[in-house]
C-alpha positions as CSV (number, residue, x, y, z in Angstrom):
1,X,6.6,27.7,11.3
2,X,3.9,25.3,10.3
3,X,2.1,26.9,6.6
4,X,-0.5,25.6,5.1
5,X,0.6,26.3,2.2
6,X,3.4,23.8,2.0
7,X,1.0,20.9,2.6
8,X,-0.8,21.2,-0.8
9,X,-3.2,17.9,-0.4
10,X,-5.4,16.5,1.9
11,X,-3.9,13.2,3.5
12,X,-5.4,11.7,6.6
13,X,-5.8,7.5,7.5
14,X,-9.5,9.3,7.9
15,X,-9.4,10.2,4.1
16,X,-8.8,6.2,2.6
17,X,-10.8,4.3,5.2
18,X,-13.8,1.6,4.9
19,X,-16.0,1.3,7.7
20,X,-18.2,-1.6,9.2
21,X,-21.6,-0.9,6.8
22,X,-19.2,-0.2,4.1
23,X,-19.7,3.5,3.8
24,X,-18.1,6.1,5.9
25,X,-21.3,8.4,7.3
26,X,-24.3,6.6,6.4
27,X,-26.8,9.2,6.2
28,X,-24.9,10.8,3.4
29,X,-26.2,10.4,0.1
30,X,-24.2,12.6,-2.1
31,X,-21.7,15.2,-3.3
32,X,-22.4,18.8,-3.3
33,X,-19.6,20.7,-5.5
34,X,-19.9,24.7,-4.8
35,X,-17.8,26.8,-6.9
36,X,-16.6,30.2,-6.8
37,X,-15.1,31.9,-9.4
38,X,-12.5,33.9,-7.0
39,X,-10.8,33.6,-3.4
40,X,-9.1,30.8,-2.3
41,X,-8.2,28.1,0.0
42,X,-6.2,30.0,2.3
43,X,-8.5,33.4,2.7
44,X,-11.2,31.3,3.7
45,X,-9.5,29.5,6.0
46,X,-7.8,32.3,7.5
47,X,-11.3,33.7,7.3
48,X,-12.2,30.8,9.8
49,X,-9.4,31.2,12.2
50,X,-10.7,34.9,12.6
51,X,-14.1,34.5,12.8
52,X,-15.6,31.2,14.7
53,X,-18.9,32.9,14.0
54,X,-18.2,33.0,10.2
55,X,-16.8,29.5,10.4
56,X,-20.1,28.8,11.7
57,X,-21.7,30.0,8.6
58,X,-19.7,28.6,6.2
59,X,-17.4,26.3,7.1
60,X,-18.0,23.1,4.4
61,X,-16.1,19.9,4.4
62,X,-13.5,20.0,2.0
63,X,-11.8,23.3,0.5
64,X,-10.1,23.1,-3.3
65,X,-8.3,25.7,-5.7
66,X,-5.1,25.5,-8.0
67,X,-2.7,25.3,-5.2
68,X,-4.8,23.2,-2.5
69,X,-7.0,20.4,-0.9
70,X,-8.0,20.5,2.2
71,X,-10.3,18.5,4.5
72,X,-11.7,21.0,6.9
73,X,-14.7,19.3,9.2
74,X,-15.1,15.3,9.2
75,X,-19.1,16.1,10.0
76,X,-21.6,18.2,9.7
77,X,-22.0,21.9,11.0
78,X,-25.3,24.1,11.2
79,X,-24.7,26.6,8.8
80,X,-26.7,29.4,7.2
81,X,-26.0,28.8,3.7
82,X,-29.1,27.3,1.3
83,X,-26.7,25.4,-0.6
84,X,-25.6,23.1,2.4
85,X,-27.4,19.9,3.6
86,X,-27.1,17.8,6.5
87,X,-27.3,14.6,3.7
88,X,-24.3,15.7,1.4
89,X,-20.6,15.5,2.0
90,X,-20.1,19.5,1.0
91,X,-16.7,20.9,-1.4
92,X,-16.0,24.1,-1.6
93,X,-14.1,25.1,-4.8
94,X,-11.9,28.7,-4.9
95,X,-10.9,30.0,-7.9
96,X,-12.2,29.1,-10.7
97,X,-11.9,32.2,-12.8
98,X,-8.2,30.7,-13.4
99,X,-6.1,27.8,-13.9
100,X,-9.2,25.9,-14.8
101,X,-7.7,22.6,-15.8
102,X,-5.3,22.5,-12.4
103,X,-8.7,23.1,-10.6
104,X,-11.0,20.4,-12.2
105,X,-7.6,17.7,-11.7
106,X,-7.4,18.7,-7.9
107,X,-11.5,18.4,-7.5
108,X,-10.9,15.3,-9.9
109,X,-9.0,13.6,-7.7
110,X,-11.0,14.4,-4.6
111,X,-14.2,13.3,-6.0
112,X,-12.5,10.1,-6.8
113,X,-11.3,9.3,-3.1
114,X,-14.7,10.3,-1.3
115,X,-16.4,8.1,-4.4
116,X,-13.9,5.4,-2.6
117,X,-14.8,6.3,0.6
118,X,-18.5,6.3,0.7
119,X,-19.1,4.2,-2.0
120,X,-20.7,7.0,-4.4
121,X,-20.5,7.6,-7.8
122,X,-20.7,10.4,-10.6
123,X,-24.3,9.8,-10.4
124,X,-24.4,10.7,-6.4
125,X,-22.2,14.6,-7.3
126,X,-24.5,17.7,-7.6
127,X,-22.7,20.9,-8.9
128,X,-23.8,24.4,-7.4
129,X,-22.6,28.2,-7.3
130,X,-20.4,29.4,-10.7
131,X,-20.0,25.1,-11.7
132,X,-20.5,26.6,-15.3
133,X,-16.8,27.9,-15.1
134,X,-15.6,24.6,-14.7
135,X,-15.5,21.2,-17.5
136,X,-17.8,18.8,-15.5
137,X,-17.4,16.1,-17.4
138,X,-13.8,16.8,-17.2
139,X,-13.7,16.6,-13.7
140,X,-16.3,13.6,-13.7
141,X,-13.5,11.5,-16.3
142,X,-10.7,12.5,-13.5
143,X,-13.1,11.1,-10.6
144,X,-14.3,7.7,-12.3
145,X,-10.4,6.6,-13.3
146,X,-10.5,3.5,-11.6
147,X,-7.8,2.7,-8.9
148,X,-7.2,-0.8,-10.0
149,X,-5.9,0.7,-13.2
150,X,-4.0,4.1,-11.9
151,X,-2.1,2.5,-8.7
152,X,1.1,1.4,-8.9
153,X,2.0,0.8,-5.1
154,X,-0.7,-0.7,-2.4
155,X,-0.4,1.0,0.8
156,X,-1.4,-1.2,4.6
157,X,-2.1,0.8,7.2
158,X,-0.2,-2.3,9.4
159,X,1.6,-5.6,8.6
160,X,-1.4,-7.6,9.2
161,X,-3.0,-6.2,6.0
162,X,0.0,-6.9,3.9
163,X,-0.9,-10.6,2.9
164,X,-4.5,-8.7,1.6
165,X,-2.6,-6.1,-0.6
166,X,-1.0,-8.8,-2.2
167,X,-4.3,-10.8,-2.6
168,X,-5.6,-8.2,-4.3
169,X,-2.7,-7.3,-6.3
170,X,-2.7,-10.2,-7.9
171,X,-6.7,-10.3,-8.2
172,X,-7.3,-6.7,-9.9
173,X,-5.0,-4.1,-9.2
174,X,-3.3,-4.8,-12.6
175,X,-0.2,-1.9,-12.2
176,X,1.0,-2.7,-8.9
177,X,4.3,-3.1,-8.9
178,X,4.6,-3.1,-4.9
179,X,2.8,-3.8,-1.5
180,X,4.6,-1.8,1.6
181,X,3.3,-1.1,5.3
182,X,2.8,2.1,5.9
183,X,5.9,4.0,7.1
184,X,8.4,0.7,5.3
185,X,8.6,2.3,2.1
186,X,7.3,5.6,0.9
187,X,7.8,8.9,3.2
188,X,4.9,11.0,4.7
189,X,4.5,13.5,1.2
190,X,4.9,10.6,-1.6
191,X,2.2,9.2,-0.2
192,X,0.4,12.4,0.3
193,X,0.8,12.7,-3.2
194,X,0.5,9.2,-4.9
195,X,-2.8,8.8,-2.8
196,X,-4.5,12.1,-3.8
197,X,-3.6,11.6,-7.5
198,X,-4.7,8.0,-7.5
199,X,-0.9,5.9,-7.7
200,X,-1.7,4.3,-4.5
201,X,-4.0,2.7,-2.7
202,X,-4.6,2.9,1.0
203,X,-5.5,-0.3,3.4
204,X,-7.2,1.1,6.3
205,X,-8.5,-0.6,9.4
206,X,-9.6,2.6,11.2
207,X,-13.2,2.5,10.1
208,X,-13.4,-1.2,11.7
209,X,-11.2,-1.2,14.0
210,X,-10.8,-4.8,13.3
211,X,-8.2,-6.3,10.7
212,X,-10.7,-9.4,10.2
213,X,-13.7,-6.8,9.7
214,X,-11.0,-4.9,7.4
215,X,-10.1,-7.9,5.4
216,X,-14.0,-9.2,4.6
217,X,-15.1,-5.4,3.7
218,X,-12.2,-5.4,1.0
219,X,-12.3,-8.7,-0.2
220,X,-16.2,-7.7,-0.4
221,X,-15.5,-4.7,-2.4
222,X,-13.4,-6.2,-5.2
223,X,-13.5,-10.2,-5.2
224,X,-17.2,-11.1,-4.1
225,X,-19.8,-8.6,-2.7
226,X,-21.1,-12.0,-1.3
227,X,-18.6,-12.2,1.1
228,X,-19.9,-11.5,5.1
229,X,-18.1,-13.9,7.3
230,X,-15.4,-16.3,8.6
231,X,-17.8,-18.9,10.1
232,X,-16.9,-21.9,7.8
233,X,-13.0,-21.4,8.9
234,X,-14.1,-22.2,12.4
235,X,-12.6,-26.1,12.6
236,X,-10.0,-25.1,10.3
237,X,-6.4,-25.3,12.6
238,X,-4.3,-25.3,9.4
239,X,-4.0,-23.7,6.2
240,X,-1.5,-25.0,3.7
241,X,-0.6,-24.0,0.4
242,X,1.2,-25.8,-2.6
243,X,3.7,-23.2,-4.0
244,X,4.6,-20.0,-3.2
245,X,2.2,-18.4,-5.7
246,X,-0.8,-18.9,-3.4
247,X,1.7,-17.8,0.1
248,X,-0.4,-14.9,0.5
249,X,-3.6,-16.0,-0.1
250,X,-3.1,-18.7,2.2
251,X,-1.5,-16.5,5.0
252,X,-4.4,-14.5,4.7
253,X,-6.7,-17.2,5.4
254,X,-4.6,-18.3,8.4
255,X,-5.1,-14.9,9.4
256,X,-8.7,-15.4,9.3
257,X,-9.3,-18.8,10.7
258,X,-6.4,-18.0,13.2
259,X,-4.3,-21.1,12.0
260,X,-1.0,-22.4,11.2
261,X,0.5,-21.5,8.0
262,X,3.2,-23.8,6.0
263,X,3.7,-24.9,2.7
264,X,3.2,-28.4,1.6
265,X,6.6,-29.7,1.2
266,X,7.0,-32.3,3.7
267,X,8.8,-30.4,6.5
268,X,6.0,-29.5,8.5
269,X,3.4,-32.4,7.9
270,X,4.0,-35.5,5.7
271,X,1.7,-35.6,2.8
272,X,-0.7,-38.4,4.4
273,X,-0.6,-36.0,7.3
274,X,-2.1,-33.2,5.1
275,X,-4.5,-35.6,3.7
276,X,-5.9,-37.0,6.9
277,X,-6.4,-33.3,8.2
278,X,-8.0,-31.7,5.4
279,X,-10.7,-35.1,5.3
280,X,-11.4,-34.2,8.8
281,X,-12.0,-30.6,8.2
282,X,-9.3,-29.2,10.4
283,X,-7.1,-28.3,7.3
284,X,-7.5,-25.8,4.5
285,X,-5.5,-26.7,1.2
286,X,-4.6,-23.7,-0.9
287,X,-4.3,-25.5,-4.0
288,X,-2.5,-24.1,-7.7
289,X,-5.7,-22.9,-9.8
290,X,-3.8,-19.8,-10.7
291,X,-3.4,-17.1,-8.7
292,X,-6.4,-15.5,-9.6
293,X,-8.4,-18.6,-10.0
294,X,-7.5,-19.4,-6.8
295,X,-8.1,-16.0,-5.5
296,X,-12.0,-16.1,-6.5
297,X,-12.8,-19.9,-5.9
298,X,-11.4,-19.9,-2.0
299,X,-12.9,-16.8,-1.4
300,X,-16.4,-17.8,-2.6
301,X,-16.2,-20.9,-1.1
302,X,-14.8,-20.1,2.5
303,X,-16.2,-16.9,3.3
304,X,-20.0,-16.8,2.0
Protein backbone atom coordinates (compact mmCIF):
# COMPACT_ATOMS: atom_id res chain seq x y z
CA UNK A 1 0.00 0.00 0.00
CA UNK A 2 1.10 3.39 -1.17
CA UNK A 3 2.56 5.55 2.40
CA UNK A 4 3.53 8.66 2.42
CA UNK A 5 5.73 8.15 4.63
CA UNK A 6 8.13 6.22 2.55
CA UNK A 7 8.46 9.08 0.01
CA UNK A 8 10.24 11.47 2.37
CA UNK A 9 10.95 14.42 -0.32
CA UNK A 10 9.12 16.33 -2.67
CA UNK A 11 10.23 15.41 -6.41
CA UNK A 12 8.13 16.40 -9.36
CA UNK A 13 9.57 17.69 -13.18
CA UNK A 14 7.02 20.54 -11.71
CA UNK A 15 9.51 21.15 -8.75
CA UNK A 16 13.04 21.94 -11.19
CA UNK A 17 11.36 23.72 -14.14
CA UNK A 18 12.01 27.28 -15.86
CA UNK A 19 9.31 28.76 -17.58
CA UNK A 20 8.99 31.16 -20.66
CA UNK A 21 9.23 34.73 -18.47
CA UNK A 22 11.78 32.93 -16.47
CA UNK A 23 9.87 32.60 -13.30
CA UNK A 24 7.38 29.96 -12.49
CA UNK A 25 3.97 32.03 -11.36
CA UNK A 26 4.61 35.52 -11.99
CA UNK A 27 2.50 37.24 -9.62
CA UNK A 28 4.47 35.69 -6.84
CA UNK A 29 6.79 37.84 -5.10
CA UNK A 30 8.02 35.89 -2.19
CA UNK A 31 8.37 33.14 0.42
CA UNK A 32 6.23 32.93 3.41
CA UNK A 33 7.86 30.30 6.03
CA UNK A 34 5.06 29.49 8.85
CA UNK A 35 6.25 27.41 11.67
CA UNK A 36 4.70 25.45 14.24
CA UNK A 37 6.38 24.23 17.03
CA UNK A 38 4.30 20.70 17.05
CA UNK A 39 2.24 18.30 14.58
CA UNK A 40 3.50 17.17 11.55
CA UNK A 41 3.43 16.51 7.93
CA UNK A 42 1.38 13.53 8.05
CA UNK A 43 -1.59 14.77 10.65
CA UNK A 44 -2.11 17.59 8.54
CA UNK A 45 -2.32 15.93 5.65
CA UNK A 46 -4.45 13.26 6.91
CA UNK A 47 -6.24 16.29 8.32
CA UNK A 48 -6.86 17.19 4.67
CA UNK A 49 -8.05 13.89 3.34
CA UNK A 50 -10.76 14.15 6.16
CA UNK A 51 -11.89 17.40 5.96
CA UNK A 52 -12.02 19.17 2.30
CA UNK A 53 -13.59 22.01 4.31
CA UNK A 54 -10.41 22.26 6.57
CA UNK A 55 -8.26 21.74 3.52
CA UNK A 56 -9.96 24.67 2.46
CA UNK A 57 -8.77 26.68 5.34
CA UNK A 58 -5.48 25.63 5.49
CA UNK A 59 -4.13 23.92 2.94
CA UNK A 60 -0.56 25.84 2.01
CA UNK A 61 1.77 24.92 -0.68
CA UNK A 62 4.55 22.99 0.62
CA UNK A 63 4.46 20.95 4.03
CA UNK A 64 8.04 20.32 5.96
CA UNK A 65 9.13 18.50 9.41
CA UNK A 66 12.15 16.13 10.36
CA UNK A 67 10.84 13.25 8.35
CA UNK A 68 9.17 15.08 5.26
CA UNK A 69 8.68 17.53 2.19
CA UNK A 70 5.94 17.72 0.54
CA UNK A 71 4.42 19.84 -2.30
CA UNK A 72 0.73 19.91 -1.58
CA UNK A 73 -1.11 22.62 -4.16
CA UNK A 74 0.93 24.04 -7.28
CA UNK A 75 -1.44 27.40 -6.85
CA UNK A 76 -3.18 29.26 -4.82
CA UNK A 77 -6.33 28.37 -2.61
CA UNK A 78 -8.87 30.92 -0.70
CA UNK A 79 -8.07 30.27 2.68
CA UNK A 80 -9.06 31.80 6.00
CA UNK A 81 -5.76 32.17 7.56
CA UNK A 82 -4.19 36.01 7.99
CA UNK A 83 -0.84 34.72 7.40
CA UNK A 84 -1.53 33.54 3.69
CA UNK A 85 -1.37 35.71 0.57
CA UNK A 86 -2.38 35.24 -2.88
CA UNK A 87 1.44 36.97 -3.80
CA UNK A 88 3.60 34.34 -1.77
CA UNK A 89 4.52 30.85 -2.50
CA UNK A 90 3.33 29.56 1.23
CA UNK A 91 5.58 26.66 3.55
CA UNK A 92 4.21 25.21 6.23
CA UNK A 93 6.78 23.85 8.78
CA UNK A 94 5.71 20.97 11.60
CA UNK A 95 7.61 20.36 14.36
CA UNK A 96 9.82 22.53 15.34
CA UNK A 97 9.89 21.90 19.01
CA UNK A 98 12.46 18.97 17.99
CA UNK A 99 15.07 17.82 15.80
CA UNK A 100 15.82 21.45 14.98
CA UNK A 101 18.80 21.10 12.76
CA UNK A 102 17.10 18.10 10.56
CA UNK A 103 14.20 20.67 10.16
CA UNK A 104 16.09 23.88 9.10
CA UNK A 105 18.28 21.32 6.50
CA UNK A 106 14.91 19.94 4.96
CA UNK A 107 13.36 23.81 4.85
CA UNK A 108 17.05 24.53 3.71
CA UNK A 109 16.95 22.65 0.91
CA UNK A 110 13.44 23.65 -0.12
CA UNK A 111 14.06 27.24 0.01
CA UNK A 112 16.92 26.68 -2.26
CA UNK A 113 14.94 24.88 -5.14
CA UNK A 114 11.83 27.37 -5.18
CA UNK A 115 14.85 30.26 -4.94
CA UNK A 116 15.79 28.20 -8.40
CA UNK A 117 12.48 27.97 -9.52
CA UNK A 118 11.12 31.46 -9.27
CA UNK A 119 14.14 33.19 -9.34
CA UNK A 120 13.99 34.61 -5.60
CA UNK A 121 16.34 35.02 -3.11
CA UNK A 122 16.97 35.16 0.81
CA UNK A 123 15.87 38.63 0.48
CA UNK A 124 12.27 37.54 -1.14
CA UNK A 125 11.63 34.78 2.38
CA UNK A 126 9.39 36.21 5.22
CA UNK A 127 9.27 34.02 8.36
CA UNK A 128 5.90 33.80 10.43
CA UNK A 129 4.17 31.71 13.27
CA UNK A 130 6.90 30.11 16.08
CA UNK A 131 10.13 31.06 13.21
CA UNK A 132 11.94 31.98 16.67
CA UNK A 133 12.36 28.14 17.24
CA UNK A 134 14.21 27.77 14.28
CA UNK A 135 18.23 29.20 13.21
CA UNK A 136 17.18 31.51 10.25
CA UNK A 137 20.19 32.24 9.20
CA UNK A 138 20.94 28.62 9.36
CA UNK A 139 18.41 27.75 7.12
CA UNK A 140 19.14 30.98 4.94
CA UNK A 141 23.16 29.50 4.61
CA UNK A 142 21.50 25.96 3.53
CA UNK A 143 19.15 27.90 0.88
CA UNK A 144 21.86 30.21 -0.76
CA UNK A 145 24.57 27.14 -1.33
CA UNK A 146 24.93 27.56 -4.84
CA UNK A 147 24.09 24.61 -7.24
CA UNK A 148 27.08 25.22 -9.49
CA UNK A 149 29.21 24.33 -6.46
CA UNK A 150 26.97 21.35 -4.62
CA UNK A 151 26.08 19.26 -7.93
CA UNK A 152 27.87 16.61 -8.93
CA UNK A 153 25.59 14.98 -11.67
CA UNK A 154 23.35 17.24 -14.28
CA UNK A 155 20.06 15.83 -14.86
CA UNK A 156 17.99 16.39 -18.75
CA UNK A 157 14.67 15.93 -18.62
CA UNK A 158 15.29 14.40 -22.60
CA UNK A 159 18.29 13.76 -24.85
CA UNK A 160 17.86 16.90 -26.72
CA UNK A 161 19.04 18.83 -23.53
CA UNK A 162 22.07 16.67 -23.05
CA UNK A 163 24.47 18.71 -25.42
CA UNK A 164 23.31 21.88 -22.83
CA UNK A 165 24.18 19.96 -19.59
CA UNK A 166 27.47 19.51 -20.90
CA UNK A 167 27.74 23.23 -22.09
CA UNK A 168 27.21 24.18 -18.89
CA UNK A 169 29.23 21.71 -17.13
CA UNK A 170 32.06 22.85 -18.56
CA UNK A 171 30.98 26.64 -18.15
CA UNK A 172 30.19 26.76 -14.28
CA UNK A 173 28.97 23.74 -12.78
CA UNK A 174 32.49 23.12 -11.40
CA UNK A 175 31.73 19.45 -9.50
CA UNK A 176 30.00 17.66 -12.23
CA UNK A 177 31.35 14.70 -12.75
CA UNK A 178 28.38 13.45 -15.15
CA UNK A 179 25.47 14.52 -17.59
CA UNK A 180 22.63 11.61 -17.88
CA UNK A 181 18.94 11.78 -19.42
CA UNK A 182 16.60 11.30 -17.15
CA UNK A 183 15.71 7.59 -16.57
CA UNK A 184 19.79 6.56 -18.34
CA UNK A 185 21.39 6.72 -15.21
CA UNK A 186 20.15 7.45 -11.70
CA UNK A 187 16.76 5.60 -10.46
CA UNK A 188 13.48 7.41 -9.46
CA UNK A 189 14.73 7.93 -5.35
CA UNK A 190 18.56 8.94 -6.04
CA UNK A 191 17.29 11.51 -7.84
CA UNK A 192 14.64 12.30 -5.43
CA UNK A 193 17.25 12.63 -3.13
CA UNK A 194 20.39 14.29 -4.95
CA UNK A 195 17.87 16.90 -6.33
CA UNK A 196 16.26 17.95 -2.94
CA UNK A 197 19.71 18.05 -1.25
CA UNK A 198 21.22 20.01 -4.01
CA UNK A 199 23.81 17.01 -5.85
CA UNK A 200 21.93 17.41 -8.95
CA UNK A 201 20.66 19.57 -11.21
CA UNK A 202 17.47 19.22 -13.12
CA UNK A 203 17.07 20.32 -17.06
CA UNK A 204 13.51 20.84 -17.55
CA UNK A 205 11.54 21.74 -20.71
CA UNK A 206 8.06 21.60 -19.11
CA UNK A 207 7.76 25.26 -18.24
CA UNK A 208 8.43 26.03 -22.19
CA UNK A 209 7.41 23.36 -23.67
CA UNK A 210 10.00 24.11 -26.19
CA UNK A 211 13.69 22.64 -26.07
CA UNK A 212 14.89 25.85 -28.05
CA UNK A 213 12.89 28.15 -25.53
CA UNK A 214 14.54 25.70 -22.72
CA UNK A 215 18.06 26.03 -24.03
CA UNK A 216 18.01 30.28 -24.38
CA UNK A 217 16.31 30.55 -20.67
CA UNK A 218 19.38 28.43 -19.34
CA UNK A 219 22.06 29.62 -21.28
CA UNK A 220 20.36 33.17 -20.06
CA UNK A 221 20.45 32.20 -16.52
CA UNK A 222 24.17 31.25 -16.23
CA UNK A 223 26.31 32.36 -19.46
CA UNK A 224 24.74 35.76 -20.57
CA UNK A 225 21.30 37.27 -19.17
CA UNK A 226 21.68 39.04 -22.63
CA UNK A 227 20.75 36.11 -24.42
CA UNK A 228 16.89 36.20 -26.06
CA UNK A 229 17.12 34.61 -29.47
CA UNK A 230 18.30 32.38 -32.32
CA UNK A 231 17.62 34.97 -35.16
CA UNK A 232 21.34 35.36 -36.27
CA UNK A 233 21.61 31.39 -36.80
CA UNK A 234 18.99 31.76 -39.44
CA UNK A 235 21.43 31.29 -42.79
CA UNK A 236 23.51 29.18 -40.80
CA UNK A 237 23.04 25.32 -42.54
CA UNK A 238 26.20 24.09 -40.79
CA UNK A 239 27.90 24.15 -37.67
CA UNK A 240 31.41 22.69 -37.38
CA UNK A 241 33.72 22.33 -34.71
CA UNK A 242 37.60 21.85 -34.51
CA UNK A 243 38.19 19.21 -31.78
CA UNK A 244 36.17 17.39 -29.72
CA UNK A 245 36.39 19.82 -26.81
CA UNK A 246 33.88 22.21 -28.39
CA UNK A 247 31.45 18.79 -29.71
CA UNK A 248 28.83 19.85 -27.47
CA UNK A 249 28.85 23.32 -27.76
CA UNK A 250 28.66 22.96 -31.32
CA UNK A 251 25.83 20.26 -31.30
CA UNK A 252 24.01 22.57 -29.36
CA UNK A 253 24.18 25.27 -31.82
CA UNK A 254 23.18 22.82 -34.54
CA UNK A 255 20.39 22.20 -32.44
CA UNK A 256 19.51 25.68 -32.45
CA UNK A 257 20.06 26.79 -35.98
CA UNK A 258 18.63 23.30 -37.02
CA UNK A 259 21.99 22.45 -38.98
CA UNK A 260 24.38 19.84 -39.81
CA UNK A 261 26.87 18.94 -37.24
CA UNK A 262 30.57 17.46 -38.15
CA UNK A 263 33.86 18.05 -37.10
CA UNK A 264 36.45 19.67 -39.19
CA UNK A 265 38.65 16.83 -40.27
CA UNK A 266 38.26 16.53 -43.84
CA UNK A 267 35.67 13.69 -44.07
CA UNK A 268 32.66 15.64 -44.34
CA UNK A 269 33.80 19.02 -46.20
CA UNK A 270 37.43 19.70 -47.38
CA UNK A 271 38.94 22.57 -45.62
CA UNK A 272 38.36 25.20 -48.67
CA UNK A 273 34.89 23.75 -48.49
CA UNK A 274 34.56 24.97 -44.74
CA UNK A 275 36.16 28.17 -45.77
CA UNK A 276 33.93 29.07 -48.64
CA UNK A 277 30.78 28.30 -46.46
CA UNK A 278 31.55 30.10 -43.38
CA UNK A 279 32.52 33.49 -45.84
CA UNK A 280 29.11 33.11 -47.09
CA UNK A 281 27.38 32.85 -43.86
CA UNK A 282 25.82 29.53 -44.19
CA UNK A 283 28.54 27.90 -41.82
CA UNK A 284 29.25 28.36 -38.10
CA UNK A 285 32.98 27.50 -37.03
CA UNK A 286 33.23 26.38 -33.40
CA UNK A 287 36.65 27.31 -33.07
CA UNK A 288 39.46 26.15 -29.88
CA UNK A 289 39.31 29.33 -27.49
CA UNK A 290 39.00 26.97 -24.52
CA UNK A 291 36.05 25.45 -23.60
CA UNK A 292 34.96 28.08 -21.59
CA UNK A 293 36.20 30.83 -23.75
CA UNK A 294 34.53 29.41 -26.27
CA UNK A 295 31.45 28.83 -24.23
CA UNK A 296 30.99 32.68 -23.53
CA UNK A 297 32.26 34.23 -26.85
CA UNK A 298 29.72 32.09 -29.25
CA UNK A 299 27.07 32.53 -27.06
CA UNK A 300 27.42 36.37 -26.91
CA UNK A 301 27.99 36.56 -30.23
CA UNK A 302 25.19 34.24 -31.81
CA UNK A 303 22.47 34.57 -29.67
CA UNK A 304 22.04 38.40 -28.51
Amino acid sequence: MWKLENYPYIYNKQDYLILENGVSIGRKTGIRVHVNGNSSVIDRYNGYKRDLNYARKRITHYMVDKKLCLRVIKEDFRTNNVWQKPTEVTVEVFGADKDKSIIEDNVGHLLRNLFDKFGFNKNNVIFSGESYKLNKNRILNVATQDYRKLAKVIETINDTLIPLGHVLKDYCFQNVVSVERDGAGLGHWDLVRLGFEGDMYYLNNIGCGDNKKTILLYLQRFVDRRINNINKLKPINYVCYYNDNQKYLAEMFGYLADAKVFKDNGRFFTGCKVRYLKDRGKLLYVGDLGKKESIRHFCSKWLV
